[in-house]
DRENGU-668977 format. One record per residue (C-alpha): residue in three letters; x, y, z. Coordinates in pm, 1 decimal, padded with zeros to 6 digits. Layout:
N
site resn->ala	east->X	north->Y	up->Z
...
// end
This chain:
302
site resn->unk	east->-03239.5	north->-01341.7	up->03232.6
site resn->unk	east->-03221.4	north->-00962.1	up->03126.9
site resn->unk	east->-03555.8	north->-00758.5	up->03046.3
site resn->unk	east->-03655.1	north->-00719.6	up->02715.9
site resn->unk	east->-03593.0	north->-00330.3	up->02736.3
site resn->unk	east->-03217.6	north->-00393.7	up->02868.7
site resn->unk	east->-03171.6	north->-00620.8	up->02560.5
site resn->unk	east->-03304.5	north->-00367.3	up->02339.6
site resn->unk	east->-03086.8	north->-00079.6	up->02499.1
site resn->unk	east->-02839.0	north->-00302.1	up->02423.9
site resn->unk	east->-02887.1	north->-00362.3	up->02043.6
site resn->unk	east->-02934.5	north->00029.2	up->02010.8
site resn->unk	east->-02619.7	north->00127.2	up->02122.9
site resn->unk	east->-02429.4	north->-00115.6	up->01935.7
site resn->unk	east->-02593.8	north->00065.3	up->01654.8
site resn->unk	east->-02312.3	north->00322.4	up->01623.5
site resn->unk	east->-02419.6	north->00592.4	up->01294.9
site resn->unk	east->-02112.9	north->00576.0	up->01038.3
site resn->unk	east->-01921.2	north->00928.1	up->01067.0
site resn->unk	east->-01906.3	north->01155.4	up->00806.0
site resn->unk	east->-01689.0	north->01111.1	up->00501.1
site resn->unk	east->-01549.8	north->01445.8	up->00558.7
site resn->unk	east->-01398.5	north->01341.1	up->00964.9
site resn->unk	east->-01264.8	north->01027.9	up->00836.5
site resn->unk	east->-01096.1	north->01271.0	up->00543.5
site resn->unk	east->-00988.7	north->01537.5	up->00780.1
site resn->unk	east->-00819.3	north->01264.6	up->01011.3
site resn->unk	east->-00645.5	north->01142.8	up->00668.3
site resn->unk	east->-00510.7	north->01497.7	up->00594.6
site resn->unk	east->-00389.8	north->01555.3	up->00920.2
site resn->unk	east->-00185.8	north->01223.4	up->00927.2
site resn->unk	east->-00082.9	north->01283.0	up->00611.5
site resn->unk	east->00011.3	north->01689.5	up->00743.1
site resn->unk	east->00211.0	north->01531.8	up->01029.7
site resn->unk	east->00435.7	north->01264.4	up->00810.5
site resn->unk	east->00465.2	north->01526.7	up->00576.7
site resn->unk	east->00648.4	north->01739.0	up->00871.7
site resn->unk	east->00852.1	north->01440.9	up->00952.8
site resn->unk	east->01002.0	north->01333.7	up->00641.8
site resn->unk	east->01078.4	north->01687.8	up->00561.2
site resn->unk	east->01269.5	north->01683.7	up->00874.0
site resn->unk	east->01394.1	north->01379.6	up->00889.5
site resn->unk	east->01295.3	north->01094.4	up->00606.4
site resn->unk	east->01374.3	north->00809.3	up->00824.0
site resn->unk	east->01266.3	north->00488.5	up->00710.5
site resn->unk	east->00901.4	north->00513.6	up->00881.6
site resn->unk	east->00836.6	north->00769.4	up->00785.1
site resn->unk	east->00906.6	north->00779.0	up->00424.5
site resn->unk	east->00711.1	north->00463.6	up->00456.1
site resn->unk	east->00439.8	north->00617.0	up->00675.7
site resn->unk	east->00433.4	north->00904.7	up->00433.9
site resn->unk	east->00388.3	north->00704.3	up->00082.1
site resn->unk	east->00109.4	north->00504.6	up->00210.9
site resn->unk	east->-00110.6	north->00809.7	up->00367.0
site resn->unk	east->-00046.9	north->00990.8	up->00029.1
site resn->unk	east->-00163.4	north->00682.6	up->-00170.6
site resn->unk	east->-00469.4	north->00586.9	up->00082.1
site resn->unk	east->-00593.9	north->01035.0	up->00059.9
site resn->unk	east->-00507.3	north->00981.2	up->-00326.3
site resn->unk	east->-00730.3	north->00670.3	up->-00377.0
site resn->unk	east->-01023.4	north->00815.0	up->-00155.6
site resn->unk	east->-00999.4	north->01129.3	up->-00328.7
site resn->unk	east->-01039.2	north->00942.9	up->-00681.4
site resn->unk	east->-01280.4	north->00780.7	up->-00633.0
site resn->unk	east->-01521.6	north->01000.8	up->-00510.5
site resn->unk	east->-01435.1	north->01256.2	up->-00735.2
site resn->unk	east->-01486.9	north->01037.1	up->-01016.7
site resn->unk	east->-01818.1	north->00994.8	up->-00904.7
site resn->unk	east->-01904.5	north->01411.3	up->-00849.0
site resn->unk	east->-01812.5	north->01534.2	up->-01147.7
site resn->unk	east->-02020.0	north->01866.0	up->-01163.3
site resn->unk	east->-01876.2	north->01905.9	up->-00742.8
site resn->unk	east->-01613.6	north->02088.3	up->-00706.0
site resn->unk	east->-01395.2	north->01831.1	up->-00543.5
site resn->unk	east->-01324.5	north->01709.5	up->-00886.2
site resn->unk	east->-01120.2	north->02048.5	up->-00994.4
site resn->unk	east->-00999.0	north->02075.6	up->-00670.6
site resn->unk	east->-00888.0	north->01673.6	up->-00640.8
site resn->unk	east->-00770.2	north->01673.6	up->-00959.4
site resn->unk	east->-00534.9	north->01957.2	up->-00877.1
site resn->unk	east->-00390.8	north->01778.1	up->-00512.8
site resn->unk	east->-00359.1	north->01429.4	up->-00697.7
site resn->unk	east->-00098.2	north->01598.0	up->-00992.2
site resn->unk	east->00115.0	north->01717.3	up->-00683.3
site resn->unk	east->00020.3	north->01380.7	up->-00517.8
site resn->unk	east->00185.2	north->01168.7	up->-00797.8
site resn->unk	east->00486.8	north->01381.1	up->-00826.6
site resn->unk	east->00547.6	north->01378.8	up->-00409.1
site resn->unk	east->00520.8	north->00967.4	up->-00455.8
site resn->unk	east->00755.0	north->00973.3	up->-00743.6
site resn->unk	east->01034.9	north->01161.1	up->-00451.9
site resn->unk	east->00935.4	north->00916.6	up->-00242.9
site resn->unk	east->00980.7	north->00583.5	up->-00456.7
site resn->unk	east->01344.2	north->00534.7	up->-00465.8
site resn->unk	east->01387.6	north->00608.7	up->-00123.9
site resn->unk	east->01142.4	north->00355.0	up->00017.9
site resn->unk	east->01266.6	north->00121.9	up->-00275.9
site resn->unk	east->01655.5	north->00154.4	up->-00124.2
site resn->unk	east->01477.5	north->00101.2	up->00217.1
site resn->unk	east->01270.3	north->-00225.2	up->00114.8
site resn->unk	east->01594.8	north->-00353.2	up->-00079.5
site resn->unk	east->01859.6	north->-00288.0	up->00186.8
site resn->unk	east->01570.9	north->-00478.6	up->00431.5
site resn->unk	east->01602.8	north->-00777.0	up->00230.1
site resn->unk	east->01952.8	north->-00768.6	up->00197.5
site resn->unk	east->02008.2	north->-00761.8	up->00587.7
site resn->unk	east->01762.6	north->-01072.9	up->00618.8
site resn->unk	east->01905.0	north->-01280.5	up->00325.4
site resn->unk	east->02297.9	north->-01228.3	up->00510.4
site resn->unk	east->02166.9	north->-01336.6	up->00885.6
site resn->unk	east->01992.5	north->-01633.5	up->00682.5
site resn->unk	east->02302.7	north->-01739.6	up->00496.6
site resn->unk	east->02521.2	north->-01688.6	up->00870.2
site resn->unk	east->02251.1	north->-01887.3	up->01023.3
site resn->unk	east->02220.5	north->-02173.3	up->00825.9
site resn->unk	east->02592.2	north->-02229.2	up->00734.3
site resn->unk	east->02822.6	north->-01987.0	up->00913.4
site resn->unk	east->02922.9	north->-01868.4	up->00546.7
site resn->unk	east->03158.6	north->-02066.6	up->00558.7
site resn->unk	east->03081.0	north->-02304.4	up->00230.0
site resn->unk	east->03263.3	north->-02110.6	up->-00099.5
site resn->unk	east->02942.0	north->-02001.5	up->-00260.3
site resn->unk	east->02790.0	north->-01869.0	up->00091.2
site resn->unk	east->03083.9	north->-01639.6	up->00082.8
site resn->unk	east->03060.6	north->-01544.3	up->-00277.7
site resn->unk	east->02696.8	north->-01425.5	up->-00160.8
site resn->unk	east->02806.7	north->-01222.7	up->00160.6
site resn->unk	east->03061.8	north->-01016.3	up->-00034.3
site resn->unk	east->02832.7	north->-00983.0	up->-00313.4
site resn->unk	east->02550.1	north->-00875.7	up->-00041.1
site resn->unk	east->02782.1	north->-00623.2	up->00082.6
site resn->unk	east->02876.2	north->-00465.3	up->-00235.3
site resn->unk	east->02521.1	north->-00403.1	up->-00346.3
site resn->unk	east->02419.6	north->-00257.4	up->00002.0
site resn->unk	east->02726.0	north->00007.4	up->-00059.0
site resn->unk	east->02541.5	north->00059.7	up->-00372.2
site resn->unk	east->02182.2	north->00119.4	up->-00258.3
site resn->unk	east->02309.3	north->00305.8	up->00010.4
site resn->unk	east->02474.1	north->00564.7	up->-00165.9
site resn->unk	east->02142.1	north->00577.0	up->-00397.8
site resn->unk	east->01936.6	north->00603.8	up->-00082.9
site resn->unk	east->02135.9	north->00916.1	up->00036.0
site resn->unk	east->02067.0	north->01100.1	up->-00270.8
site resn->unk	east->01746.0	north->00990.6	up->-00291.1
site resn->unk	east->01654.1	north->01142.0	up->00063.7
site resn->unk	east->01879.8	north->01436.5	up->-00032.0
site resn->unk	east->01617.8	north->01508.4	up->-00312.2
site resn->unk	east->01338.1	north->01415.9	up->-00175.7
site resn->unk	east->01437.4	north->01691.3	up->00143.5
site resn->unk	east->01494.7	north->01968.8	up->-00170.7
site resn->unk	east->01131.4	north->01871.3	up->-00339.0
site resn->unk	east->00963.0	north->01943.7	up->00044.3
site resn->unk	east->01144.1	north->02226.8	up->00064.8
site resn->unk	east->01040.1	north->02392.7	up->-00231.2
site resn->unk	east->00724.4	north->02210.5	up->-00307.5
site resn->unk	east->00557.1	north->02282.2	up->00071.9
site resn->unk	east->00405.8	north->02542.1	up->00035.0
site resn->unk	east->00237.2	north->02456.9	up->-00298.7
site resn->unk	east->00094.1	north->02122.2	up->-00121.0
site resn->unk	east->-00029.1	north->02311.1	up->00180.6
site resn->unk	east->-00187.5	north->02543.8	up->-00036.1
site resn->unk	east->-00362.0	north->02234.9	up->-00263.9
site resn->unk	east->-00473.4	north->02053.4	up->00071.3
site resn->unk	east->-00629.0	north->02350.7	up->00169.6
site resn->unk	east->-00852.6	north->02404.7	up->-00098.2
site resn->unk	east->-00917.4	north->02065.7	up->-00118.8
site resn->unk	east->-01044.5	north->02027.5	up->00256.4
site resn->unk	east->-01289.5	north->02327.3	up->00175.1
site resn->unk	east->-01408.4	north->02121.9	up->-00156.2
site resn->unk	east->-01462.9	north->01777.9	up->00116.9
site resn->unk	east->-01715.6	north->01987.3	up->00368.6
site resn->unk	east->-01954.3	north->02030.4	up->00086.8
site resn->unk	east->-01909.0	north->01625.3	up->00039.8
site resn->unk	east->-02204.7	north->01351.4	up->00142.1
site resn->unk	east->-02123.3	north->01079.7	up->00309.6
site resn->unk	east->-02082.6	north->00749.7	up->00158.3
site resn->unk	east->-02350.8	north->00568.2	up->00166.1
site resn->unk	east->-02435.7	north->00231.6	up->00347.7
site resn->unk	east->-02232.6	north->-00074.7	up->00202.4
site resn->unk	east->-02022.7	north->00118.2	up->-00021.6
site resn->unk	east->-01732.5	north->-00146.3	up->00073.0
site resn->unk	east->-01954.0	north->-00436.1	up->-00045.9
site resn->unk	east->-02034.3	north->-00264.5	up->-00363.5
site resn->unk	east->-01681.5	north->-00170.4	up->-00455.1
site resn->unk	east->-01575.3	north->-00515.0	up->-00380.6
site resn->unk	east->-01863.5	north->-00595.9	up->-00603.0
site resn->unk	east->-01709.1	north->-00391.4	up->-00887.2
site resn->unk	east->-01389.9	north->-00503.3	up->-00853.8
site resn->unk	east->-01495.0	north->-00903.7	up->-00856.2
site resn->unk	east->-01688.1	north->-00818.1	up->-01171.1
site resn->unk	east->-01395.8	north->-00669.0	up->-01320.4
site resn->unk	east->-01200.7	north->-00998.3	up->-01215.3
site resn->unk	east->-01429.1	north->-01239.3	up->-01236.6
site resn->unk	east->-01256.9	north->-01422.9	up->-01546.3
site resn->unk	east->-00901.3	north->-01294.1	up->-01418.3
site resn->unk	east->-00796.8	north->-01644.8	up->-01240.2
site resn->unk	east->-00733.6	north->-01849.2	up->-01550.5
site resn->unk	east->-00528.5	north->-01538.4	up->-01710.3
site resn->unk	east->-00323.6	north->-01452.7	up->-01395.0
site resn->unk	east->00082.0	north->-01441.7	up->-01451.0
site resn->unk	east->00368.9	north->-01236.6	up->-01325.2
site resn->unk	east->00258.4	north->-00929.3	up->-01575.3
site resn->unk	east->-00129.3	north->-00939.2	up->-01485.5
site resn->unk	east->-00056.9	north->-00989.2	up->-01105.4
site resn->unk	east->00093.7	north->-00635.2	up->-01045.3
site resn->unk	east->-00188.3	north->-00478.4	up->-01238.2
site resn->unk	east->-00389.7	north->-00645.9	up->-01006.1
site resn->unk	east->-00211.4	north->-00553.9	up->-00724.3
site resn->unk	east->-00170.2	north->-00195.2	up->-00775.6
site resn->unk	east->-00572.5	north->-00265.2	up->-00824.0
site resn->unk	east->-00634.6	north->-00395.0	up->-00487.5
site resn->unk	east->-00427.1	north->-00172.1	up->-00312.0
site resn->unk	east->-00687.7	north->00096.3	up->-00457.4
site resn->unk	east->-00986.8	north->-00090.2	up->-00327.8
site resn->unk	east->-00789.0	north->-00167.2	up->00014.9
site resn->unk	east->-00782.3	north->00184.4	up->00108.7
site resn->unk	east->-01128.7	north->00304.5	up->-00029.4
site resn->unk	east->-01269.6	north->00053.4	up->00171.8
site resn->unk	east->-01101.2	north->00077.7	up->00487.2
site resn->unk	east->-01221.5	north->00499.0	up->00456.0
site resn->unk	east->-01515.7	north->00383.5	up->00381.0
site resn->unk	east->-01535.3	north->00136.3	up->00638.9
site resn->unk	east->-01534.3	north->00471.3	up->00913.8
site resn->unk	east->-01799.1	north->00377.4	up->01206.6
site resn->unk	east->-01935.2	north->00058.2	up->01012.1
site resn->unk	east->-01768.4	north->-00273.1	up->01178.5
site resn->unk	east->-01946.7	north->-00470.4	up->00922.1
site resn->unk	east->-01739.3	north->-00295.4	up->00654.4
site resn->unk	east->-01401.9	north->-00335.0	up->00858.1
site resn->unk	east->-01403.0	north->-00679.2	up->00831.8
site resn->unk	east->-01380.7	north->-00629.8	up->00457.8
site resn->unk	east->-01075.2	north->-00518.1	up->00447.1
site resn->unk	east->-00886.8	north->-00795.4	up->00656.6
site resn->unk	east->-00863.5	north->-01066.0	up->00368.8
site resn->unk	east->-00784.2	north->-00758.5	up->00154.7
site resn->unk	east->-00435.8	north->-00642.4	up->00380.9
site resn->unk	east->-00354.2	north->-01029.6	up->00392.1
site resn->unk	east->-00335.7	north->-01099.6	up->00036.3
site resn->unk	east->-00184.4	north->-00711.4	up->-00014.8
site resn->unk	east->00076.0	north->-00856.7	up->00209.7
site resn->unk	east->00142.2	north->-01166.8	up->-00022.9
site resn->unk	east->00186.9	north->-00957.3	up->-00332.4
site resn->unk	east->00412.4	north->-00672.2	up->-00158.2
site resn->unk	east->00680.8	north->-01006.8	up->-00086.2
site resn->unk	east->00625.8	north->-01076.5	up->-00387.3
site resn->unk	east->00698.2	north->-00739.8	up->-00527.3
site resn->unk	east->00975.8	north->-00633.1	up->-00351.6
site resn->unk	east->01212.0	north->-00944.0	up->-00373.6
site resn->unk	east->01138.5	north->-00873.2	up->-00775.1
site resn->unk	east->01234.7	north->-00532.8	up->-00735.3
site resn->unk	east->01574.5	north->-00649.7	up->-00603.2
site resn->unk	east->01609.6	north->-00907.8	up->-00822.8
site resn->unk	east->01633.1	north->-00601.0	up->-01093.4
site resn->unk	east->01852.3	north->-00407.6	up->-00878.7
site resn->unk	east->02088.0	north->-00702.4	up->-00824.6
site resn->unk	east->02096.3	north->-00741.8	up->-01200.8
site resn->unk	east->02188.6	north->-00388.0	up->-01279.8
site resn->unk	east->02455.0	north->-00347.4	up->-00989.0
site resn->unk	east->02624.3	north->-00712.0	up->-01038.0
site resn->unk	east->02539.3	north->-00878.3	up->-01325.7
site resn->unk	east->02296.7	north->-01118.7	up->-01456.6
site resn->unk	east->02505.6	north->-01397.3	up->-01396.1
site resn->unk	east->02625.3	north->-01295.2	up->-01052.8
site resn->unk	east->02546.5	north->-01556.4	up->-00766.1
site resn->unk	east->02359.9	north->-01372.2	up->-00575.5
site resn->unk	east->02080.6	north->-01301.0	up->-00852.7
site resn->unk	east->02046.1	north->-01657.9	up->-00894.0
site resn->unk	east->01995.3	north->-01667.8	up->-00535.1
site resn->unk	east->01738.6	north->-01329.9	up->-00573.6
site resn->unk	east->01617.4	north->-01513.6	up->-00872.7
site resn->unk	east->01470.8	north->-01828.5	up->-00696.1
site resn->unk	east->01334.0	north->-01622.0	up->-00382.7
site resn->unk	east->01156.7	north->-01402.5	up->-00598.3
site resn->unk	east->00972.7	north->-01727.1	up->-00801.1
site resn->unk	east->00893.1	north->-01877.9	up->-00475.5
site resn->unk	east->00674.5	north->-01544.1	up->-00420.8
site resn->unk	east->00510.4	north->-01528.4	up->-00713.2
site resn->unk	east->00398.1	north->-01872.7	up->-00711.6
site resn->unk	east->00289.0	north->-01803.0	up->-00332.5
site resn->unk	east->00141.1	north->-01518.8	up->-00445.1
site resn->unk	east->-00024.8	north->-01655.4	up->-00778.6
site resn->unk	east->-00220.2	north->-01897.0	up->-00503.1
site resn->unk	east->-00303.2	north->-01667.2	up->-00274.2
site resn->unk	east->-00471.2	north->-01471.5	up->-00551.9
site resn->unk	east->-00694.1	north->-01766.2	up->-00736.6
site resn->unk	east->-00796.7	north->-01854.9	up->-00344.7
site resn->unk	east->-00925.9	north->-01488.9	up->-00286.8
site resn->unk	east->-01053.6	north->-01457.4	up->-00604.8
site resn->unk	east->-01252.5	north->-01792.6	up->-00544.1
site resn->unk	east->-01357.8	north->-01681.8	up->-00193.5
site resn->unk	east->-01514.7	north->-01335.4	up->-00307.7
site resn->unk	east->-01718.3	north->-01541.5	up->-00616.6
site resn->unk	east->-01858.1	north->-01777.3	up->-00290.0
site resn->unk	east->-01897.4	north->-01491.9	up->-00106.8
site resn->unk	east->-01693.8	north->-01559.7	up->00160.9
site resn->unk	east->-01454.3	north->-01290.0	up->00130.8
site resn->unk	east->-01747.0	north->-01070.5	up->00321.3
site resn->unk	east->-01809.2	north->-01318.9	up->00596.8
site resn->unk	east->-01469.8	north->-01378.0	up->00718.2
site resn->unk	east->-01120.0	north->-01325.0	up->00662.2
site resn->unk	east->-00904.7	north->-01592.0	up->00426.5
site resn->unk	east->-00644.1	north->-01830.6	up->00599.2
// end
């Protein structure tokens, strides 16, 4: 049996302080420095990818502490960052939207090989149909990278110069306080609390483009603080159930404009995509129910 004194050694060290707000921000910009390198270079499909998501994880951080410092100034300097912010994710957008859409495309094919060799008539409408719309995405995906290489170019110096003053703004920046995941989560139930009834295809991508917000704010908020961690586990598995969801309708639109509304393969698109939603509809009222129990905090949804 251990000493008293070892187990209290014990407990103290487990006790790690949270770090500052400003290291877990200056490990965010220099991510978000490095992929910015990288796509400028080369916007390969990670890290265009890699890119978007740093920008919108710094962007959501930034917002919401600015919104809450409004005499500091990290709200002239954030609000500055977050205009050139929004316009680098615009550049971004199509490409990782080609990227996402020539995915699926690749997956759907092997599926339709697997399951029947393509041999069956409609199979084969399908595959040719596949192929014609990947021609098209591809070409839009070349461009796309083409301008997003141009914006870099010209825009790089402008964003360094933004981050830079922005960084100075962060040093003068508290930390966030103890349970600031729990609370945000708190806000955002509160916000939702009567949103289960009301949810359909329109109200779920609010929502989503709502939880990816309180995803990342969390998760930086969660620096140093296991307890805060777990938080944002049940958040990144329903996040997961809504981005399916999103990106099969995103191709579903594509399909439509490339081929045709009445084009086989958008029927096919069609019926993938409303197997998501419903997926994702369920997933939603389930983590909705578990944060109004509570148990969203304790332990991560299955």
């Amino acid at each position: 049996m251990q000493p008293d004194s070892h187990r209290s050694s014990n407990r103290t060290r487990r006790r790690t302080p949270p770090e500052p707000l400003q290291t877990e921000f200056a490990r965010q910009i220099g991510k978000w420095r490095e992929l910015l390198a990288r796509s400028a270079h080369k916007p390969s499909p990670g890290a265009v990818h890699d890119l978007r998501v740093a920008t919108l994880r710094l962007q959501a951080g930034i917002e919401y502490w600015a919104g809450r410092r409004h005499d500091h100034p990290l709200a002239r300097e954030a609000a500055r960052w977050i205009a050139q912010a929004r316009k680098l994710r615009a550049v971004l957008g199509p490409v990782r939207g080609a990227d996402v859409s020539l995915k699926q495309l690749k997956s759907l094919r092997e599926e339709i090989l697997t399951s029947s060799g393509g041999a069956a008539a409609n199979d084969s409408q399908c595959i040719r149909q596949i192929e014609r719309l990947e021609r098209k995405v591809k070409r839009a995906r070349r461009t796309g990278a083409r301008e997003l290489v141009d914006w870099l170019e010209k825009r790089g110096t402008r964003l360094e110069r933004k981050i830079v003053r922005l960084e100075k703004a962060l040093d003068q920046l508290n930390p966030f306080p103890p349970g600031c995941g729990r609370v945000l989560l708190s806000e955002f139930l509160s916000g939702h609390a009567s949103t289960r009834s009301k949810l359909d295809r329109k109200t779920l991508h609010e929502f989503r483009k709502q939880l990816k917000n309180v995803r990342y704010i969390t998760e930086i908020s969660a620096s140093g603080e296991r307890s805060q961690k777990v938080l944002s586990v049940p958040l990144r598995k329903l996040q997961s159930a809504l981005g399916e969801w999103h990106d099969r309708d995103s191709l579903v639109r594509t399909a439509r404009r490339a081929l045709g509304a009445r084009a086989k393969l958008v029927g096919l698109l069609e019926e993938r995509a409303g197997k998501a939603l419903l997926s994702a509809l369920a997933q939603t009222r389930r983590f909705l129910a578990a944060l109004s129990a509570g148990a969203a905090e304790a332990r991560p949804l299955r």
